[in-house]
ZAMARGU-4260 file (C-alpha; in steps of 0.2 Angstrom, whole numbers, plus 5000, padded with zeros to 4 digits):
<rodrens>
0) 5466/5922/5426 | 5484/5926/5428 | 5480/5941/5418 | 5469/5948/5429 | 5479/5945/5445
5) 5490/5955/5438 | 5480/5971/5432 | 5471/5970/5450 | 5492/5970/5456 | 5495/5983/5447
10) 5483/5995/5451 | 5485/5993/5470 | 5506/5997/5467 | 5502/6010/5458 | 5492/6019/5472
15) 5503/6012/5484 | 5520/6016/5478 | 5515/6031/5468 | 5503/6041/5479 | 5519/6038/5493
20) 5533/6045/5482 | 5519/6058/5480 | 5519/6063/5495 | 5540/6064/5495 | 5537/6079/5484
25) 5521/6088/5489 | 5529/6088/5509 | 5539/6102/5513 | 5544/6097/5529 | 5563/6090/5528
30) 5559/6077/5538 | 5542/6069/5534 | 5551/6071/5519 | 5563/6056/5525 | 5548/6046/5533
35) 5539/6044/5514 | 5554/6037/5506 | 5559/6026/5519 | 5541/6019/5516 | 5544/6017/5498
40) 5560/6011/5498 | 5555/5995/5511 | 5540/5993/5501 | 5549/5990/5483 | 5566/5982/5492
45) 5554/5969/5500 | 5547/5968/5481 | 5562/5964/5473 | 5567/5951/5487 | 5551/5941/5483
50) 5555/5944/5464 | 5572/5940/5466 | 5567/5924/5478 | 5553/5918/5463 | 5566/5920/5447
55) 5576/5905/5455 | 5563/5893/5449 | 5556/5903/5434 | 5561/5895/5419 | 5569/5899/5405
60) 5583/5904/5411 | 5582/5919/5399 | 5567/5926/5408 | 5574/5925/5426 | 5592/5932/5421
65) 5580/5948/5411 | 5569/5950/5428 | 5582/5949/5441 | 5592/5964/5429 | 5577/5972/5426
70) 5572/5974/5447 | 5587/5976/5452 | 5589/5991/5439 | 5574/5998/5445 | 5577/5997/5462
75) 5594/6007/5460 | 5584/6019/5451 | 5571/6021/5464 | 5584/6025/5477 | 5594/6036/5465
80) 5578/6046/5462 | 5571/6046/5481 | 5586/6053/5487 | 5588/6067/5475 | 5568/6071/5480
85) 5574/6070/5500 | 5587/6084/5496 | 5577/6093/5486 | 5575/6113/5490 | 5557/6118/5495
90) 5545/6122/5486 | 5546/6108/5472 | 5550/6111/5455 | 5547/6105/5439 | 5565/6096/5441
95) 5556/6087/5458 | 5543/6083/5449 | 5551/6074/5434 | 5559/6065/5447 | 5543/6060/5456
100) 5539/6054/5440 | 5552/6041/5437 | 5549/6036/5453 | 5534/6031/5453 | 5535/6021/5437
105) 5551/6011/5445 | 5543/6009/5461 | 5527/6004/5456 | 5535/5992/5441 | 5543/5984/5455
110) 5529/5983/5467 | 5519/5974/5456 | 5532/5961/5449 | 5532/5957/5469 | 5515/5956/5473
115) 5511/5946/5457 | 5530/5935/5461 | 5520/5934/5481 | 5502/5929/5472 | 5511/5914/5459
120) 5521/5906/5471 | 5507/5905/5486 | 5496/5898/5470 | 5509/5886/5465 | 5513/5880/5482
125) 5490/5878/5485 | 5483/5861/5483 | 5470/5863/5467 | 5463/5849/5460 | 5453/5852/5443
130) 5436/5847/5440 | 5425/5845/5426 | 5410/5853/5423 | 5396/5856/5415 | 5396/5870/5402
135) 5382/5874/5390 | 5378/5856/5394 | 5383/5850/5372 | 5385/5831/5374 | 5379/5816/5364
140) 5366/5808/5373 | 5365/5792/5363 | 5382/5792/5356 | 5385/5776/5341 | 5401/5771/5337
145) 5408/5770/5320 | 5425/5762/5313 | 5436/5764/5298 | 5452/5755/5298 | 5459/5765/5282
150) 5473/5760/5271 | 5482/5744/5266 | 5491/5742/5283 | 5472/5736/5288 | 5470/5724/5272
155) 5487/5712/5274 | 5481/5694/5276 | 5484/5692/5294 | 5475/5706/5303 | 5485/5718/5314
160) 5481/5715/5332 | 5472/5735/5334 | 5462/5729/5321 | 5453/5716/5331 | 5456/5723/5347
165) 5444/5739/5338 | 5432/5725/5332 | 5430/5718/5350 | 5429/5734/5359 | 5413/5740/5346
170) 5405/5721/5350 | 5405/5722/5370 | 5405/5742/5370 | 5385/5741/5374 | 5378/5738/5391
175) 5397/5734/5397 | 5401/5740/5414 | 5413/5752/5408 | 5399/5760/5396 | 5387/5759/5411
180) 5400/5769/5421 | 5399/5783/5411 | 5379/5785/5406 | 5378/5783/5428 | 5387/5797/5429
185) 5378/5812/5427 | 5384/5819/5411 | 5369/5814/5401 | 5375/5801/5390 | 5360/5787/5392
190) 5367/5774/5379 | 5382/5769/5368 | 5378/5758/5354 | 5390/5750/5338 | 5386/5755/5321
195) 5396/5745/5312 | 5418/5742/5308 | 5424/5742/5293 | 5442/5740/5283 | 5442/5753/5267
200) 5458/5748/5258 | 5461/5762/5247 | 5477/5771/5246 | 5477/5788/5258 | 5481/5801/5247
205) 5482/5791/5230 | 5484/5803/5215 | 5487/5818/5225 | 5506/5819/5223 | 5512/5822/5240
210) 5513/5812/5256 | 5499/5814/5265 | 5496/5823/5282 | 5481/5824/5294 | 5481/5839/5303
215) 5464/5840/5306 | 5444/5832/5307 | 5436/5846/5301 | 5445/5847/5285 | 5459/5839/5275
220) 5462/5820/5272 | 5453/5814/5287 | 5438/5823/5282 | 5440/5818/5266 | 5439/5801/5269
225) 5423/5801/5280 | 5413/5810/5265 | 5420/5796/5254 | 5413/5782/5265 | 5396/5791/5270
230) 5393/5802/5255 | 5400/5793/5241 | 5396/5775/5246 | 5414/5767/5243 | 5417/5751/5245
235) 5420/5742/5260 | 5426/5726/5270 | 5418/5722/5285 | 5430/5721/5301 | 5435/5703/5304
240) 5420/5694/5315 | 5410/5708/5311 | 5395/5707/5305 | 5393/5712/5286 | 5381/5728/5292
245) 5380/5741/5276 | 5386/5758/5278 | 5371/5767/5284 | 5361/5779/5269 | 5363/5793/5284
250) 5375/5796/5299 | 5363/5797/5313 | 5364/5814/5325 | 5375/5805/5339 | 5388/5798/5326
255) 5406/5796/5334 | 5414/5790/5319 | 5433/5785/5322 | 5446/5782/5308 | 5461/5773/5310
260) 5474/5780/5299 | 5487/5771/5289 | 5505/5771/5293 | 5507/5780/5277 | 5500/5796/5284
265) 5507/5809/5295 | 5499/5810/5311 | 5499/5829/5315 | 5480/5830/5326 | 5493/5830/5344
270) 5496/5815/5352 | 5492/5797/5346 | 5474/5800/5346 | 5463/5816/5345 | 5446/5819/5344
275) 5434/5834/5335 | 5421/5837/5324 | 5417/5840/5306 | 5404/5852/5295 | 5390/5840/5288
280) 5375/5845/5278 | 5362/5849/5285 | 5369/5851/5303 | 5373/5863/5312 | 5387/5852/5321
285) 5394/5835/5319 | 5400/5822/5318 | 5409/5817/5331 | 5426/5813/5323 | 5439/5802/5332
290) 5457/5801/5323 | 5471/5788/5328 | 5488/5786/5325 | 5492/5777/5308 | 5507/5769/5323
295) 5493/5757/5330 | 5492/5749/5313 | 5507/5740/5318 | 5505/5741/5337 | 5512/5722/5344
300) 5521/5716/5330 | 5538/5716/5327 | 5537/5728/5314 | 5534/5742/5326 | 5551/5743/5334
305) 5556/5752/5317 | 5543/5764/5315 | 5542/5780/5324 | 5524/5782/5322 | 5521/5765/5330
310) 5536/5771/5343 | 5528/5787/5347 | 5513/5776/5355 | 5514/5778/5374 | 5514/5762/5383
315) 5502/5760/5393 | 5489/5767/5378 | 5485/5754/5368 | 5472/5752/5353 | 5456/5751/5366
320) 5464/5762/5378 | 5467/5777/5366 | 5448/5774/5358 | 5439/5774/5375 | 5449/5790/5377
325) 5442/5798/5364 | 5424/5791/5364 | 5422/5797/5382 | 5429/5815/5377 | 5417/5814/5360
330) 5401/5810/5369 | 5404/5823/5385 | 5411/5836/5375 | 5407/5836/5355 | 5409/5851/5351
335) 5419/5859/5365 | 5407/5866/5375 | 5402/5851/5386 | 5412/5845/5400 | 5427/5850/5405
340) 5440/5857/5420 | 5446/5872/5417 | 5462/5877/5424 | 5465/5878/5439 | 5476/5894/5448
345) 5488/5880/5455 | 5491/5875/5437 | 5490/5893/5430 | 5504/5899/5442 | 5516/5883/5439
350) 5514/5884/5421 | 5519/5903/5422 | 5533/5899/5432 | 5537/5882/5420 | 5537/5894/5403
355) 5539/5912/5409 | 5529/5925/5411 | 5527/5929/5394 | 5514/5915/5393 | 5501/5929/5402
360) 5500/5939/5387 | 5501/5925/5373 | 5486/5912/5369 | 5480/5903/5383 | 5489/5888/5385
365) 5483/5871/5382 | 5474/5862/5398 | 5471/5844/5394 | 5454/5846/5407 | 5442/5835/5395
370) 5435/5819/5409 | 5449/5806/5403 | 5465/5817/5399 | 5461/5823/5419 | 5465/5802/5423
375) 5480/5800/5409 | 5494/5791/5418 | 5510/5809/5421 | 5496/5823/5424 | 5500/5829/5441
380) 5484/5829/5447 | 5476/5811/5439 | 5471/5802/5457 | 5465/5781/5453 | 5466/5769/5440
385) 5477/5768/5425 | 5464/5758/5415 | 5450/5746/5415 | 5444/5733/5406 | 5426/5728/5394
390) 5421/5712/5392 | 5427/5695/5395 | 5441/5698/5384 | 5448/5709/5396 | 5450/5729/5384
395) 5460/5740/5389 | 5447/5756/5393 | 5454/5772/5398 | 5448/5779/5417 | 5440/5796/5416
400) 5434/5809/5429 | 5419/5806/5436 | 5410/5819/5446 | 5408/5817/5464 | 5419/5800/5462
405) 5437/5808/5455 | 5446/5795/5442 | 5436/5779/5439 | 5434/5765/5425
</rodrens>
């Protein structure tokens, strides 16, 4: 978007400042002569003041000290050049027109730095609230939730508190009031169901010789270990006051299958949570794959306050809070083509002025815009609760955007 304001920019200095400095040189009356350049110059002195004004909040400092040198270098330049063309002798030369030249590409340079500077901050200052919606419509209509507390963290003799917390949350997910919120709300999710929890007490990364990382679902260990539950048939514990259901023969087409990882294994996905998909045979996409944060493995115990992945948890996400997260985001948008804001220009300008304005000719930056980052507790533009609950046990669930109806749980 940013982009594109500044080519449209662009091209209106261009014809602006350059077809007036034009002018300077094709007039050979002394003092229509003078008139031009008075033009040009208040056009790119009131350029540079709206440049000069913006690069006190543009950050990093690197990028305002470079603009404010390079404007205000220009707009000597385009001075120095106008008034050689103002005493210039009549007819033009080739001497004029080198001169015309060079001012046109300072003036114009500096008339568009302004009107972009004018366009970001009346952008940054706009109200704009993001919304979700609909895209090519990919969401899971019936999505059923899987669990796999993996590693020995999730096997020690007292059971770490996420573990049951995840247990309960699967039992009271279907027809709860929080489930009910999100299949009322347009998306086309009808119905959540469990498929079953489970504790796979394997070692991650056993015989591989290095400490291992997930740093993605589509690939790589967390991958890995789906196949070997679904695929392979290993061996399993049912989650405690679970019901001992088998692994089913096939994952149905609305799987959401989320692995909680051991304290073992570096969490590189983003955040504490994250969720994505991964190739399956004979689909073309899924299943949904939700990965957490081997830290929850000792979330509430005193055994946290010495681990950085447990420490790296927020605090107001805990083990129900950071799954709900996910599931919403994996039943509305799978496969990243479902729903979802995108950003808004208020957000596009402040993050332009927040990182430089390199960040218009990079990658587009990342917009948490999926239904429940929009409500995350710190995003400047979350409006209403910061969780719910399910059941009678009182689960934390995360709130997400509901269209029509901003944040709710």
């Amino acid at each position: 978007m940013t982009g594109r304001i500044l080519g449209i920019v662009a091209l209106v200095a261009v014809v602006a400042a350059g077809g007036t400095v034009w002018l300077v040189v094709r007039d050979e009356r002394g003092r229509n002569r003078v008139s031009s350049a008075r033009i040009v110059r208040l056009l790119t002195g009131a350029s540079a003041l709206v440049v000069l004004g913006t690069v006190v909040v543009v950050r990093p400092w690197t990028w305002a000290v470079g603009l404010a040198a390079g404007v205000l270098a220009a707009l000597g330049g385009v001075h120095l050049l106008l008034r050689v063309l103002e005493r210039r002798p009549s007819p033009a030369g080739w001497g004029a027109i080198a001169a015309a030249m060079g001012a046109v590409l300072a003036a114009s340079a500096v008339v568009t730095l302004g009107g972009f500077a004018a366009v970001i901050d009346g952008a940054a200052l706009a109200q704009g609230r993001p919304t979700p919606v609909r895209h090519e419509g990919q969401v899971l209509v019936r999505p059923i939730l899987f669990q796999i507390f993996w590693g020995p963290a999730w096997a020690v003799h007292t059971a770490p508190p996420a573990l049951g917390l995840g247990a309960a949350f699967e039992g009271g997910l279907p027809g709860s009031a929080w489930a009910d919120a999100v299949e009322r709300s347009g998306f086309g999710v009808q119905r959540f169901s469990a498929g079953g929890c489970w504790v796979d007490d394997s070692v991650p990364g056993a015989g591989a010789g290095a400490h291992p990382v997930a740093s993605a679902t589509g690939s790589g260990i967390v991958a890995g270990e789906i196949r070997r539950v679904f695929s392979d048939r290993a061996a399993l514990s049912p989650c405690p006051g679970d019901a001992a259901v088998g692994v089913p023969a096939s994952l149905p087409p609305d799987s959401v299958v989320a692995l909680w990882l051991d304290p073992s294994v570096a969490y590189e996905l983003g955040g504490v949570s994250a969720h994505g998909t991964m190739p399956w045979p004979g689909r073309p996409f899924g299943p949904a794959v939700v990965g957490l944060s081997g830290g929850f493995a000792l979330w509430g115990t005193p055994a946290c306050a010495t681990s950085p992945a447990c420490r790296a948890v927020p605090r107001y996400a805990s083990p129900t809070y950071a799954l709900s997260h996910e599931l919403v985001e994996s039943a509305t948008n799978p496969y990243g083509q479902g729903w979802f804001a995108d950003p808004p220009l208020p957000w596009s300008a402040r993050y332009v002025l927040d990182h430089g304005p390199g960040t218009m000719f990079g990658a587009s930056p990342v917009f948490q815009g999926e239904v429940a980052d929009l409500c995350e507790p710190g995003q400047p533009d979350a409006r209403g609760p910061v969780a719910g609950v399910l059941g009678p046990a009182f689960l934390e669930v995360a709130p997400f955007y509901r269209p029509g109806a901003g944040c709710t749980t």
